[in-house]
C-alpha positions in Angstrom: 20.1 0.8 2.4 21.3 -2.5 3.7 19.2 -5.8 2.9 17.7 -5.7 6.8 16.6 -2.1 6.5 14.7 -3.3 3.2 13.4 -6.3 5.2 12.2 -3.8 7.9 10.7 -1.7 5.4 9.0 -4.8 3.8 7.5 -5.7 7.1 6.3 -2.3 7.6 4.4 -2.6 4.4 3.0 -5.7 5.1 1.7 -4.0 8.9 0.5 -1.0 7.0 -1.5 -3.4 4.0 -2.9 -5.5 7.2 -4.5 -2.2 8.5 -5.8 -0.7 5.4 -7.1 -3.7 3.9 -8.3 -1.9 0.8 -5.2 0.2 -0.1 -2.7 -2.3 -0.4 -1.4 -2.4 -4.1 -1.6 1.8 -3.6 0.5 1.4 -0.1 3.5 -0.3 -2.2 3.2 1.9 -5.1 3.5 4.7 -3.1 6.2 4.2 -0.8 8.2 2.7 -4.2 7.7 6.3 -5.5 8.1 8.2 -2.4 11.3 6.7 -1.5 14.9 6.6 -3.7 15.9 3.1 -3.4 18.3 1.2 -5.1 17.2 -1.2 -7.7 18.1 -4.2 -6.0 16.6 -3.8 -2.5 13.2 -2.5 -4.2 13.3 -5.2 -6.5 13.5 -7.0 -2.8 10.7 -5.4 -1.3 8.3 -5.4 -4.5 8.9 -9.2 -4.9 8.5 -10.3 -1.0 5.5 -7.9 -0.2 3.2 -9.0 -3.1 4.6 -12.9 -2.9 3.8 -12.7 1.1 0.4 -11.1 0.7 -0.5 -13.3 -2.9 0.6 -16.5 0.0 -1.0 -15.3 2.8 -3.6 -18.1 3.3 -0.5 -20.8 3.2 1.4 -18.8 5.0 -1.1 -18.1 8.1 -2.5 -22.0 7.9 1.5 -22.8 8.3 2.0 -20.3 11.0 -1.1 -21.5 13.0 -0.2 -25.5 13.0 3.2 -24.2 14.4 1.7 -22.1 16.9 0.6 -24.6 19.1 -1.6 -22.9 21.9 -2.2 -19.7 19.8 -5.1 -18.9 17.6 -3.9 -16.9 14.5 -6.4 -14.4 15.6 -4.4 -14.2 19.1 -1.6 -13.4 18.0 -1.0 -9.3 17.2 -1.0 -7.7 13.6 2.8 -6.7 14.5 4.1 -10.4 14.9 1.8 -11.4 12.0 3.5 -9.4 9.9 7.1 -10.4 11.1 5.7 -13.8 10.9 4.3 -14.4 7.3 7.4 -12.6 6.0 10.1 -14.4 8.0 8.1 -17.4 6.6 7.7 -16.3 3.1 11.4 -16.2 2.7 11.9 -19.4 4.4 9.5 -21.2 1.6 10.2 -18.8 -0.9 14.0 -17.4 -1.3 16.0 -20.5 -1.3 18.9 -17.5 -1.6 18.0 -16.6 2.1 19.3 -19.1 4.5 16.8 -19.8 7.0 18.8 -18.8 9.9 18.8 -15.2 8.7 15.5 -14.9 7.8 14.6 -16.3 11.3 17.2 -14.1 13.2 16.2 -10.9 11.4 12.3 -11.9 12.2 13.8 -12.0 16.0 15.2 -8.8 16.4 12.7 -7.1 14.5 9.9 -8.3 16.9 12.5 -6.9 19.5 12.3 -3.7 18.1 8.8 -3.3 17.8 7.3 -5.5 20.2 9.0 -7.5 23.2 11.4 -9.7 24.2 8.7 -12.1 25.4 7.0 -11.6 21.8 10.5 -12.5 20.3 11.1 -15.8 22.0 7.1 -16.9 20.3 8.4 -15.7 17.0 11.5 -17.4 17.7 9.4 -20.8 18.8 7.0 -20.6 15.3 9.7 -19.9 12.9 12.1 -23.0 14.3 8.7 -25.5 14.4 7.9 -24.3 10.9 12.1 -24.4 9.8 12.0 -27.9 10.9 8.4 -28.8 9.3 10.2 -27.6 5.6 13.2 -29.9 6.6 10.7 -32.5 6.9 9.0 -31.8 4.5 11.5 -31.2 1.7 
């Protein structure tokens, strides 16, 4: 497993806890014992699916003040989920350059969702990239 099959695996997760709301420490559990990963990439996964769902009111206030136009509401569970994890990395894993997690956030909204859908991700993750510049 490379690191952007875990990533896609973690944003799966983080789709699958958004739809069954009440399962979600039993969703990562599960799929942890279900599935022979190495150590390193489910160390990955465990730490970025619990940090982004433990963050998820920072993380959806950040994502809605950077996308202007859009109610958080608006905007589907699929790009959500790309979203808040694309953005827990860029807060989060200062060993992630921001252009990767961005990119990889971008081509998974590709894959499972549009190329129109990719360009918004694209737009939110560079307002909120240059709001931590700012910021930091």
């Amino acid at each position: 497993m490379t690191r952007r099959q875990a990533r896609e695996e973690a944003f799966k997760l983080l789709y699958q806890m958004d739809i069954h709301k009440d399962e979600k420490d039993e969703v990562l559990e599960s799929f942890l014992a279900e599935n022979e990963i190495e150590p390193h990439h489910a160390e990955y996964i465990k730490e970025v699916v619990k940090g982004t769902t433990h963050h998820k009111e920072q993380l959806d206030k950040l994502i809605e003040e950077n996308a202007v136009g859009w109610k958080i509401n608006r905007i589907s569970k699929v790009n959500m989920a790309i979203l808040r994890l694309a953005a827990y990395e860029m807060i989060h894993r200062k060993d992630i350059p921001d252009s990767v997690s961005i990119n990889e956030a971008v081509e998974l909204t590709k894959n499972y969702d549009s190329n129109e859908s990719a360009s918004f991700v694209n737009g939110v993750l560079g307002s909120i990239q240059k709001k931590l510049q700012i910021d930091n």
